[in-house]
PyMOL commands that place a pseudoatom at each C-alpha (Angstrom):
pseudoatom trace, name=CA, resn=UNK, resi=1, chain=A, elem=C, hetatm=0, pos=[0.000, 0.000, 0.000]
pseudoatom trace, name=CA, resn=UNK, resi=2, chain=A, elem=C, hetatm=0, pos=[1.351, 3.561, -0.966]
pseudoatom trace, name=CA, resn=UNK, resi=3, chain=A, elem=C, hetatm=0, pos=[0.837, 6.222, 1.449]
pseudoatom trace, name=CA, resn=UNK, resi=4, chain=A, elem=C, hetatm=0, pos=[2.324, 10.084, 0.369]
pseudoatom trace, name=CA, resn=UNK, resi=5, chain=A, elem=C, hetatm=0, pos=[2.714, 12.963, 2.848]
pseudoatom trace, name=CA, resn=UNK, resi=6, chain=A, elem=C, hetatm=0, pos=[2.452, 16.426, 1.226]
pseudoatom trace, name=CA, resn=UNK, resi=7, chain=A, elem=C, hetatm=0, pos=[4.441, 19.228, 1.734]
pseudoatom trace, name=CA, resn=UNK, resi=8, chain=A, elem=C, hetatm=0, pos=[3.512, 21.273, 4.580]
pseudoatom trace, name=CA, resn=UNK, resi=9, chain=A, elem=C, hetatm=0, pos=[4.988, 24.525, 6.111]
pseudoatom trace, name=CA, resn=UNK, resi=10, chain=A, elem=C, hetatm=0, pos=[4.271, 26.545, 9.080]
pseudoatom trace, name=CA, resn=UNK, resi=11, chain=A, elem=C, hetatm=0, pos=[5.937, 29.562, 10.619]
pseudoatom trace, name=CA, resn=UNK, resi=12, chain=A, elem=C, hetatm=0, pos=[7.755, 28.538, 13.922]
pseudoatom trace, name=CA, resn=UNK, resi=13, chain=A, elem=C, hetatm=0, pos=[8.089, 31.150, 17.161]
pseudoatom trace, name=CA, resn=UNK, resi=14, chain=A, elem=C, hetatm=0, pos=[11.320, 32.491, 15.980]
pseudoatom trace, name=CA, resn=UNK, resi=15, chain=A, elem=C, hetatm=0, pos=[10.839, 35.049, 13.673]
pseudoatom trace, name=CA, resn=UNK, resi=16, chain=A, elem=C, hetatm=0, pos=[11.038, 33.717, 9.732]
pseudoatom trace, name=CA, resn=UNK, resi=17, chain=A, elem=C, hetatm=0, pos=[12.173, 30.949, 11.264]
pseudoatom trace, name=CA, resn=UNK, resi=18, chain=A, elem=C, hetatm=0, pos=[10.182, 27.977, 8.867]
pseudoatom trace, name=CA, resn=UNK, resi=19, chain=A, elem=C, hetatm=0, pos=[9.171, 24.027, 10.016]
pseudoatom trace, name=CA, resn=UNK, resi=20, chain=A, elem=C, hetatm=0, pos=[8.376, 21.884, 6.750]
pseudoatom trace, name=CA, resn=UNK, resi=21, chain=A, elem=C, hetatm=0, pos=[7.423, 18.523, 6.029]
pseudoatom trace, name=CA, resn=UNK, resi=22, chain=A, elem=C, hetatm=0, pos=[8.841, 17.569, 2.470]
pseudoatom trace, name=CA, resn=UNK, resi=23, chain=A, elem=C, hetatm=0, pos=[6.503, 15.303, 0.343]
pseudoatom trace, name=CA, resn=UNK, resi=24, chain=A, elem=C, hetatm=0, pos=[6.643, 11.765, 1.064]
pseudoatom trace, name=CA, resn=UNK, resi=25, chain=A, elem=C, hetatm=0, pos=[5.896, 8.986, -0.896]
pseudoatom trace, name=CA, resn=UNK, resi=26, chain=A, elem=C, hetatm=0, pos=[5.942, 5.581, 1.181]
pseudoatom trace, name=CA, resn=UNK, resi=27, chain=A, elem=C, hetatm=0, pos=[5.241, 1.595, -0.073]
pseudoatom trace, name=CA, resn=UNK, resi=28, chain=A, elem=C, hetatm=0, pos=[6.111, -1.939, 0.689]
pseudoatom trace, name=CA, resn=UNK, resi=29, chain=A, elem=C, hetatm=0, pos=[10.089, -1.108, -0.872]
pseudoatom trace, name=CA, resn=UNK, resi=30, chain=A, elem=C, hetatm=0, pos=[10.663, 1.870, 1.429]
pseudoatom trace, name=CA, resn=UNK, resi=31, chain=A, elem=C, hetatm=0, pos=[10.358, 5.665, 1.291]
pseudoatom trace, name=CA, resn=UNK, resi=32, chain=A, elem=C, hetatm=0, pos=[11.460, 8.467, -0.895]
pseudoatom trace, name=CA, resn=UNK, resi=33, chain=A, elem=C, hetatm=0, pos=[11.352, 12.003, 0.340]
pseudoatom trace, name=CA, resn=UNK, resi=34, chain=A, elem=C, hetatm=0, pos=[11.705, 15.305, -1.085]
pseudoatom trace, name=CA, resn=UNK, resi=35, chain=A, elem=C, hetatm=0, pos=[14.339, 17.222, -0.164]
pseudoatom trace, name=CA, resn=UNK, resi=36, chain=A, elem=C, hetatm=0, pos=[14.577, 20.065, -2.055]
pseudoatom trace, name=CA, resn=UNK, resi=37, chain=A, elem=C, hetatm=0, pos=[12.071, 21.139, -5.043]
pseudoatom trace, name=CA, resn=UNK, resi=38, chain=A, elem=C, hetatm=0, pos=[12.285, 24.368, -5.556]
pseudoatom trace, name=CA, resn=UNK, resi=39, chain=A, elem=C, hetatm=0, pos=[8.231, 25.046, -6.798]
pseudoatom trace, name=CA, resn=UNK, resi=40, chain=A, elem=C, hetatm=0, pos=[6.659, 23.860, -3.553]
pseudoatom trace, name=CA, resn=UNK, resi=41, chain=A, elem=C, hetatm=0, pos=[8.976, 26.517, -1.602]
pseudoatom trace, name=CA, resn=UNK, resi=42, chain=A, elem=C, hetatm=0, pos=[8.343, 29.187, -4.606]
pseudoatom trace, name=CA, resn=UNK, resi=43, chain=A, elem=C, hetatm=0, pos=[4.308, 28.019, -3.681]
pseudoatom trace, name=CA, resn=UNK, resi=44, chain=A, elem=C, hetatm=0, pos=[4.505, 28.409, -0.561]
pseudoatom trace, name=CA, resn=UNK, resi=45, chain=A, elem=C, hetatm=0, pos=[6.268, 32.484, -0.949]
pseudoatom trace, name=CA, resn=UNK, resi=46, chain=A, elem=C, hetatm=0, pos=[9.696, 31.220, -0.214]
pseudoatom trace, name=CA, resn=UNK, resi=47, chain=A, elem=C, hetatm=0, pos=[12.194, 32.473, -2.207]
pseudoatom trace, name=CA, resn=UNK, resi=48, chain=A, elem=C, hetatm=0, pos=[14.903, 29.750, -2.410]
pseudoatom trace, name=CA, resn=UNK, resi=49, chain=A, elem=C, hetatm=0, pos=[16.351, 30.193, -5.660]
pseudoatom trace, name=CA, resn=UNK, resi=50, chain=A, elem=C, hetatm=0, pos=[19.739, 31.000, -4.304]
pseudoatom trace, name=CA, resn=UNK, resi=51, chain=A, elem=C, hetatm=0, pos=[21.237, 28.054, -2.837]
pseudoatom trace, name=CA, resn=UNK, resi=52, chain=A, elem=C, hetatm=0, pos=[24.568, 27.443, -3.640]
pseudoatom trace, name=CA, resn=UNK, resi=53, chain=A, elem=C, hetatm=0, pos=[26.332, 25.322, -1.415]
pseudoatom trace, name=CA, resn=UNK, resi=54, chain=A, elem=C, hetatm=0, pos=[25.271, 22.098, 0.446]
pseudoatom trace, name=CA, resn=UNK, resi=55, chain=A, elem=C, hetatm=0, pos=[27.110, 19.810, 3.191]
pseudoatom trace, name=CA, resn=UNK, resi=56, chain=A, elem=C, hetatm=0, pos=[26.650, 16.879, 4.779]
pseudoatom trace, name=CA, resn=UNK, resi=57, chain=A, elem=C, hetatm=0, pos=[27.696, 15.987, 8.657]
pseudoatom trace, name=CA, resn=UNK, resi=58, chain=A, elem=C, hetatm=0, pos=[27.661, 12.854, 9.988]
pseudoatom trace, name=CA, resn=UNK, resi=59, chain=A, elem=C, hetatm=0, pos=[27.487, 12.778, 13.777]
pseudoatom trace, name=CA, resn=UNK, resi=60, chain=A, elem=C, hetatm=0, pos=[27.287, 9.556, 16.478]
pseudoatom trace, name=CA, resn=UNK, resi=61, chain=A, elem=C, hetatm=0, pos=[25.331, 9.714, 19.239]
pseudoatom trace, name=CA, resn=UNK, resi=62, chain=A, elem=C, hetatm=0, pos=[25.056, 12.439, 22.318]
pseudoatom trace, name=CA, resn=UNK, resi=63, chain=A, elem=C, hetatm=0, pos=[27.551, 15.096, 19.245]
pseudoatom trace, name=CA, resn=UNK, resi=64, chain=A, elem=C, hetatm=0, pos=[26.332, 18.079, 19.621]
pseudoatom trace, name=CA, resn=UNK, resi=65, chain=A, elem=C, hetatm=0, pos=[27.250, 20.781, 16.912]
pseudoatom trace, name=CA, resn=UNK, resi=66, chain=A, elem=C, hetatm=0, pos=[26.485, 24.723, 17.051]
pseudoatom trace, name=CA, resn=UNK, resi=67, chain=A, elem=C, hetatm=0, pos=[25.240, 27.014, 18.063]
pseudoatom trace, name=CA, resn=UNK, resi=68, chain=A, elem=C, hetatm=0, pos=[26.258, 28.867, 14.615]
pseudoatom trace, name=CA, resn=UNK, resi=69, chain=A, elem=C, hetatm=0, pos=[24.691, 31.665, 13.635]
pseudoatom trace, name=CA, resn=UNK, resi=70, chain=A, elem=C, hetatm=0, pos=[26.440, 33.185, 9.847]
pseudoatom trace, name=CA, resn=UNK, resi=71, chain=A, elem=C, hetatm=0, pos=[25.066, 35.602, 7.784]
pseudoatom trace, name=CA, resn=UNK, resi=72, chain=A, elem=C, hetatm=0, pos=[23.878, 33.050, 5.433]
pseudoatom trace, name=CA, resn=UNK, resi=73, chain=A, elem=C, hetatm=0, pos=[20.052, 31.434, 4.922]
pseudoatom trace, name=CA, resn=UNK, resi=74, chain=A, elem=C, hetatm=0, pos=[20.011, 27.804, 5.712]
pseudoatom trace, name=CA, resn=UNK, resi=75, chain=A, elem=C, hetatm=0, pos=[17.699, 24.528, 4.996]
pseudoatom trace, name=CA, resn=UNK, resi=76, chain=A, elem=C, hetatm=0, pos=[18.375, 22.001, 7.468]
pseudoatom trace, name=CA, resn=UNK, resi=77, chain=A, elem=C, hetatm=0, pos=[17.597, 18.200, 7.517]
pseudoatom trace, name=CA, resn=UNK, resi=78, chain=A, elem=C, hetatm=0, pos=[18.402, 14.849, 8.687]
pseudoatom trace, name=CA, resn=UNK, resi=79, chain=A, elem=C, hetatm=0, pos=[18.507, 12.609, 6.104]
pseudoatom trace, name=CA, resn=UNK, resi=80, chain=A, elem=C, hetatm=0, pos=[19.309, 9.616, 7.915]
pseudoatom trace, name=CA, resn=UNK, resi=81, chain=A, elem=C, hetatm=0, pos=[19.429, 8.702, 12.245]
pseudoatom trace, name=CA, resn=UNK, resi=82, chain=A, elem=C, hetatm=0, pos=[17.436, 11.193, 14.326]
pseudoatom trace, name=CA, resn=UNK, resi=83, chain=A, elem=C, hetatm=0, pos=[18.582, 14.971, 15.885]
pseudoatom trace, name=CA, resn=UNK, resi=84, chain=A, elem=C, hetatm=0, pos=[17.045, 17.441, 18.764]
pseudoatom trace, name=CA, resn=UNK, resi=85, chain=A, elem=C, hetatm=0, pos=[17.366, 21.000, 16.904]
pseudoatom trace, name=CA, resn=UNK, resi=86, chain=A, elem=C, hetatm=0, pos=[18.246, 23.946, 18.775]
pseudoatom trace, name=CA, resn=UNK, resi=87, chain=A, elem=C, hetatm=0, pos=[17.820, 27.231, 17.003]
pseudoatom trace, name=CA, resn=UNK, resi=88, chain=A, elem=C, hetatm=0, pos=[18.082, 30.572, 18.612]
pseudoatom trace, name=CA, resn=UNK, resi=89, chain=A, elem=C, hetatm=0, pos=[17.478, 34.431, 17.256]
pseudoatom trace, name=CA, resn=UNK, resi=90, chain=A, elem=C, hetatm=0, pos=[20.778, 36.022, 17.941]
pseudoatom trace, name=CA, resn=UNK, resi=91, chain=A, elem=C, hetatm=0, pos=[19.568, 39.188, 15.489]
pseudoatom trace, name=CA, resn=UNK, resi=92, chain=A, elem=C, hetatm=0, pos=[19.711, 42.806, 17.298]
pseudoatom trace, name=CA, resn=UNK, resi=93, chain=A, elem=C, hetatm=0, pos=[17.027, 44.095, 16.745]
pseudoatom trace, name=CA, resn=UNK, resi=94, chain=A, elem=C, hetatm=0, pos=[14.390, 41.194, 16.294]
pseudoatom trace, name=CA, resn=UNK, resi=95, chain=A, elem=C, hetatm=0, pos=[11.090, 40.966, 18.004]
pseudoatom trace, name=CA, resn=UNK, resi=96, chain=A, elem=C, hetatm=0, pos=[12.151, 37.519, 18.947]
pseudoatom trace, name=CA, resn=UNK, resi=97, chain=A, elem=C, hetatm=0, pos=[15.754, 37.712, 19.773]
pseudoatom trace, name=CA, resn=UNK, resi=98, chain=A, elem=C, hetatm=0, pos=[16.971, 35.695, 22.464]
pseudoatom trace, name=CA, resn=UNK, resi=99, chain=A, elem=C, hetatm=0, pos=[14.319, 33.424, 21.758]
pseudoatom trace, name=CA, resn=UNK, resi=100, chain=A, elem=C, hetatm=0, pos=[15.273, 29.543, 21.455]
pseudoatom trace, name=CA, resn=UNK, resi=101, chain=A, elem=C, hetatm=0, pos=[13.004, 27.066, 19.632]
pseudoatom trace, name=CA, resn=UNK, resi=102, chain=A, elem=C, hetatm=0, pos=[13.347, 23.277, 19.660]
pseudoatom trace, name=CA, resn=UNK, resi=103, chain=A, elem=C, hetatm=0, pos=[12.597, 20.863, 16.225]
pseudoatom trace, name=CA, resn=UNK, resi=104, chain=A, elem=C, hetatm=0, pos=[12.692, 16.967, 16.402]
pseudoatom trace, name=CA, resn=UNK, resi=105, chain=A, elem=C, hetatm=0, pos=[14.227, 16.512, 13.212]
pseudoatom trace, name=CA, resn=UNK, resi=106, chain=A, elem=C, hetatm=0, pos=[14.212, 13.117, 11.452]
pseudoatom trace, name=CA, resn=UNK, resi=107, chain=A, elem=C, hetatm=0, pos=[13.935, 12.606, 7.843]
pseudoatom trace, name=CA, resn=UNK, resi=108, chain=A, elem=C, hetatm=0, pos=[11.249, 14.084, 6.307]
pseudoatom trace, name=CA, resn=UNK, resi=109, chain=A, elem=C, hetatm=0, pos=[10.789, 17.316, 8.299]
pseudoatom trace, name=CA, resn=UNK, resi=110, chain=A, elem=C, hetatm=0, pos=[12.914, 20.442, 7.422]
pseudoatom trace, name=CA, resn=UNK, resi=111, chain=A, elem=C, hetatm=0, pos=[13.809, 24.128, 8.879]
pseudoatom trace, name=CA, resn=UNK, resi=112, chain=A, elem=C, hetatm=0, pos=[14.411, 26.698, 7.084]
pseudoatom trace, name=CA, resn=UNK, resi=113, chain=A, elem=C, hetatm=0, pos=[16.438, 29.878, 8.972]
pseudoatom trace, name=CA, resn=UNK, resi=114, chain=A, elem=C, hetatm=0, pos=[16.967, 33.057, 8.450]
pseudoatom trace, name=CA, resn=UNK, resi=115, chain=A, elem=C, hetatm=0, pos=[20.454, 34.514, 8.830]
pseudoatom trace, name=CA, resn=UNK, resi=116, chain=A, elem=C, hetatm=0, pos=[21.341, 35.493, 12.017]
pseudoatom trace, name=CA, resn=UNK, resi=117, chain=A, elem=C, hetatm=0, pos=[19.400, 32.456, 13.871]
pseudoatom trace, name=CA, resn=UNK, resi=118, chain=A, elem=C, hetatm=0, pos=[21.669, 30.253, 15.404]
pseudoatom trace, name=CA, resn=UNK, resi=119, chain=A, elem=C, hetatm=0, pos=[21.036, 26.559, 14.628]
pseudoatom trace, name=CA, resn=UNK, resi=120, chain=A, elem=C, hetatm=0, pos=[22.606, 23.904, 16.637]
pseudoatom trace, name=CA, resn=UNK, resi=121, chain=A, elem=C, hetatm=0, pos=[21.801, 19.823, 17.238]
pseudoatom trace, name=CA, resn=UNK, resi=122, chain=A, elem=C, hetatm=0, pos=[22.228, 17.083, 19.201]
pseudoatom trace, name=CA, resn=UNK, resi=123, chain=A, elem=C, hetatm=0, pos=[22.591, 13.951, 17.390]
pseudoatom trace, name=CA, resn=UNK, resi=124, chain=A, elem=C, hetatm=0, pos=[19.985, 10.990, 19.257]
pseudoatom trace, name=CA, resn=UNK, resi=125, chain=A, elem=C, hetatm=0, pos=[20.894, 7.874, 16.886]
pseudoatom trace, name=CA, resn=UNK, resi=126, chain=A, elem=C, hetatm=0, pos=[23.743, 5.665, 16.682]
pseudoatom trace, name=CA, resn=UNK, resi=127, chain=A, elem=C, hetatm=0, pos=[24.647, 7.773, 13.478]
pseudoatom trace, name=CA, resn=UNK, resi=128, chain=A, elem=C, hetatm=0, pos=[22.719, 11.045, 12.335]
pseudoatom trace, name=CA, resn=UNK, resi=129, chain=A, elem=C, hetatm=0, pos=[23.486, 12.433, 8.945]
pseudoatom trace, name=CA, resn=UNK, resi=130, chain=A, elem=C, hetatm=0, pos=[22.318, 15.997, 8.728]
pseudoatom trace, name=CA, resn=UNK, resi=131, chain=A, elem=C, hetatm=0, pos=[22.223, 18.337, 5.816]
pseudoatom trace, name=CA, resn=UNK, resi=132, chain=A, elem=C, hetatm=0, pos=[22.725, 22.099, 5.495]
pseudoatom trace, name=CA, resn=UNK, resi=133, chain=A, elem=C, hetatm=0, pos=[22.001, 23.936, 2.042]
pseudoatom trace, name=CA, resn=UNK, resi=134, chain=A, elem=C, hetatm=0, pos=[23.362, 27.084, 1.981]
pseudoatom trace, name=CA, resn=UNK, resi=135, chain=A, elem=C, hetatm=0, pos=[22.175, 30.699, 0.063]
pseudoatom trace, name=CA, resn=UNK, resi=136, chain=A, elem=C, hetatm=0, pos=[25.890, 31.676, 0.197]
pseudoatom trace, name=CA, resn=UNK, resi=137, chain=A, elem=C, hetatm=0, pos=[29.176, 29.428, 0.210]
pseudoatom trace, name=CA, resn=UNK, resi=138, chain=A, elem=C, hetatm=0, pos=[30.981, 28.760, 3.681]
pseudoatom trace, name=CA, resn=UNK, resi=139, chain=A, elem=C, hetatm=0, pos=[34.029, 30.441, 4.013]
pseudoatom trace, name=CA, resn=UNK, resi=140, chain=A, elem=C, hetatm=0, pos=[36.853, 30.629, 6.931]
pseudoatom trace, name=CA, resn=UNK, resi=141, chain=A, elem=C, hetatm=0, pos=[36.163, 34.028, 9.009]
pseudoatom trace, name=CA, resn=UNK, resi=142, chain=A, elem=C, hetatm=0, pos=[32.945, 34.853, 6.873]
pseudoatom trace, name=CA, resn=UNK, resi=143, chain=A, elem=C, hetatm=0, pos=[30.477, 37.153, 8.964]
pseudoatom trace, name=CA, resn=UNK, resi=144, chain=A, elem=C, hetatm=0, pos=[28.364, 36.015, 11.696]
pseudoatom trace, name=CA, resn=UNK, resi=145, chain=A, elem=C, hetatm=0, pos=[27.891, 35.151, 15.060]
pseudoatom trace, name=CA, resn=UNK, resi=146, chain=A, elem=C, hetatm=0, pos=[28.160, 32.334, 17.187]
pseudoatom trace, name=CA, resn=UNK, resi=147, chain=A, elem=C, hetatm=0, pos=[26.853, 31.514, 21.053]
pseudoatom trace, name=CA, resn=UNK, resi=148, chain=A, elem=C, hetatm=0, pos=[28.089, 28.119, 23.203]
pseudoatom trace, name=CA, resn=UNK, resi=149, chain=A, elem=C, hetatm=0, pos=[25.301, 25.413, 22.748]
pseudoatom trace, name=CA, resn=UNK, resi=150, chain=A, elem=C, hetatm=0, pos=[25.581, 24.772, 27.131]
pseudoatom trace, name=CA, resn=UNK, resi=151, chain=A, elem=C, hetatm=0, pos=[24.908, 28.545, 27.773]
pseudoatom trace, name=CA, resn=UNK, resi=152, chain=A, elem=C, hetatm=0, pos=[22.711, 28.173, 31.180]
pseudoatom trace, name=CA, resn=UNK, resi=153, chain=A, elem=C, hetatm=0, pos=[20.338, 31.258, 30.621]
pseudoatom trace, name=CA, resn=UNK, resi=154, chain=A, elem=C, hetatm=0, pos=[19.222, 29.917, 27.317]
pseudoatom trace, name=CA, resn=UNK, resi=155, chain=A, elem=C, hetatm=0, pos=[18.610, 26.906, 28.993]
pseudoatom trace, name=CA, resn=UNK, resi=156, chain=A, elem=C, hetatm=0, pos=[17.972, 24.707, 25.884]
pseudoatom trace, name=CA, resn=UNK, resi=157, chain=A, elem=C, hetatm=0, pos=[17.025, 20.977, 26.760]
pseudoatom trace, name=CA, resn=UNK, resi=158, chain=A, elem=C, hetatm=0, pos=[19.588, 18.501, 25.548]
pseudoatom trace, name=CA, resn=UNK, resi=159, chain=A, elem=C, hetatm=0, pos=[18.153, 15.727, 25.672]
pseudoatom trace, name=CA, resn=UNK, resi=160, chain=A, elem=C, hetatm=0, pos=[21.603, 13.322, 26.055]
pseudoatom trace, name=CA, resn=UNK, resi=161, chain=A, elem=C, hetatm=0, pos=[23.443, 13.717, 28.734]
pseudoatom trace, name=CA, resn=UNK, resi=162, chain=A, elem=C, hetatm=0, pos=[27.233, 15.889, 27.384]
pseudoatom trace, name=CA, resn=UNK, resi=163, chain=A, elem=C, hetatm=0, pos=[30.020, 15.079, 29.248]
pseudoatom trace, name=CA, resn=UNK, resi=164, chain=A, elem=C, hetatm=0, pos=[31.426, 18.735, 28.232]
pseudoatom trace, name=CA, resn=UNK, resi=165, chain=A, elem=C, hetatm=0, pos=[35.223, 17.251, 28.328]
pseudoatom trace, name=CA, resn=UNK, resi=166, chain=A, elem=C, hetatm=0, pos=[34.997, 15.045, 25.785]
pseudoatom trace, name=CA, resn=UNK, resi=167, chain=A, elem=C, hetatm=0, pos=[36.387, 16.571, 22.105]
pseudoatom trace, name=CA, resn=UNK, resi=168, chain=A, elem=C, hetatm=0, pos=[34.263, 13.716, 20.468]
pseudoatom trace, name=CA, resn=UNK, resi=169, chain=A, elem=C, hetatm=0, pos=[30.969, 14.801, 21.665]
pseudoatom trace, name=CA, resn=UNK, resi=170, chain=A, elem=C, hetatm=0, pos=[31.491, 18.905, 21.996]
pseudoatom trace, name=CA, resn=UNK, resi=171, chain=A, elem=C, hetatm=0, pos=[34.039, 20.813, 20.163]
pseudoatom trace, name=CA, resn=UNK, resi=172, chain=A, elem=C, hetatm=0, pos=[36.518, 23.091, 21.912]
pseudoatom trace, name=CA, resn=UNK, resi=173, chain=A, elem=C, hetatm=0, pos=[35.380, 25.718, 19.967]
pseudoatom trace, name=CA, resn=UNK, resi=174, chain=A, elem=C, hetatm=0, pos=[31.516, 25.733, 20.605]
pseudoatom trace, name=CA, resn=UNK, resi=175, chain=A, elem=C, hetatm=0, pos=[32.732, 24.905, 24.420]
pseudoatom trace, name=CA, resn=UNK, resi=176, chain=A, elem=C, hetatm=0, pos=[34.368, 28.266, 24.773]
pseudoatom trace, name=CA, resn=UNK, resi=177, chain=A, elem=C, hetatm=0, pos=[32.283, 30.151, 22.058]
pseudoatom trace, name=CA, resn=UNK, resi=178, chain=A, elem=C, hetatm=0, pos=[30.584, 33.128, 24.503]
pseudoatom trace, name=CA, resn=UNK, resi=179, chain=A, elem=C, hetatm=0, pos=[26.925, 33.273, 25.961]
pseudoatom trace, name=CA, resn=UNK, resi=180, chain=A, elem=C, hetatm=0, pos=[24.000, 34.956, 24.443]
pseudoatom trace, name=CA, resn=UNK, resi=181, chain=A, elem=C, hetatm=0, pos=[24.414, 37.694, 27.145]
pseudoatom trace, name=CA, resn=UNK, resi=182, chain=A, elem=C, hetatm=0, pos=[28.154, 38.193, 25.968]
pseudoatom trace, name=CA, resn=UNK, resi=183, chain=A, elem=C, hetatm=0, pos=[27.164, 38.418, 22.601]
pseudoatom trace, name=CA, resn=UNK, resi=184, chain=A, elem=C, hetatm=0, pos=[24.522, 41.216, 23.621]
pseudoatom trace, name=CA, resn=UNK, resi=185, chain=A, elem=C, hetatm=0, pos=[27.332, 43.465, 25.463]
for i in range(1, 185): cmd.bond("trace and resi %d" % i, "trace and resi %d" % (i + 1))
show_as sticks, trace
zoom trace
């Protein structure tokens, strides 16, 4: 039996901040899923015409990478394995900055973020593979912004416990990277 799951968007609490559900298309063999076509985002008012650059991570278990915030717009999956998203608005100026907002992701369901919003996750499978499409291509030292993913006042809900010395699960660099509070001063 077939079973397809359209493509759905809806605005999340961070400002521009997008949740989607690609189309679906399930049967007895497995599933395929949309990741990108470019008319269902142009339907749905999104312009997306400008992506240009698109990586791949692969992460094991309790990883947690981010909280990155560059002056680029971003689609964000999992393609494969499961992830607890972390996003947060670290725009001056924004009605909602400061504001952190939490996405299950597995395949099949998407976020699109505007630049400025950091995005972060916490891989929750024995392997997550999680995909970034970029409007702009990553460079060393390009602008942006980022904030430490264990910062207490934004009090974002890991769900796996981090054992914050360990390299493997947290880099030294998102360790140290300052607090949204820093950032603000």
């Amino acid at each position: 039996m077939t079973s397809i799951v359209d493509f759905e968007m809806r605005a999340g609490a961070i400002e521009q901040l997008l949740v989607i559900t690609g189309k679906q298309v399930a049967d007895e063999r497995g599933t395929i899923r949309e990741v990108f076509r470019r008319s269902a985002f142009e339907a749905a008012g999104v312009d997306v015409s400008a992506f240009v650059q698109i990586n791949a991570t692969e992460s094991r278990r309790g990883v947690i990478r981010g909280m990155h915030a560059e002056h680029m717009t971003k689609l964000l999956t999992v393609v494969a394995g499961e992830a607890f998203g972390a996003f947060v608005d670290l725009r001056p100026g924004s009605p909602t900055v400061g504001l952190v907002e939490t996405v299950d992701l597995r395949p099949g369901v998407q976020v699109l973020l505007p630049s400025g919003v950091a995005n972060g996750f916490q891989s929750l499978t024995e392997s997550t593979q999680y995909l970034y499409c970029f409007d702009e291509e990553w460079r060393p030292g390009m602008p942006g912004v980022a904030c430490t993913p264990l910062d207490r006042d934004l009090d974002i809900g890991w769900p796996l416990r981090i054992d914050v010395d360990d390299p493997s699960q947290l880099s030294a660099k998102d360790r140290s990277a300052p607090t949204f509070k820093e950032l603000q001063t």
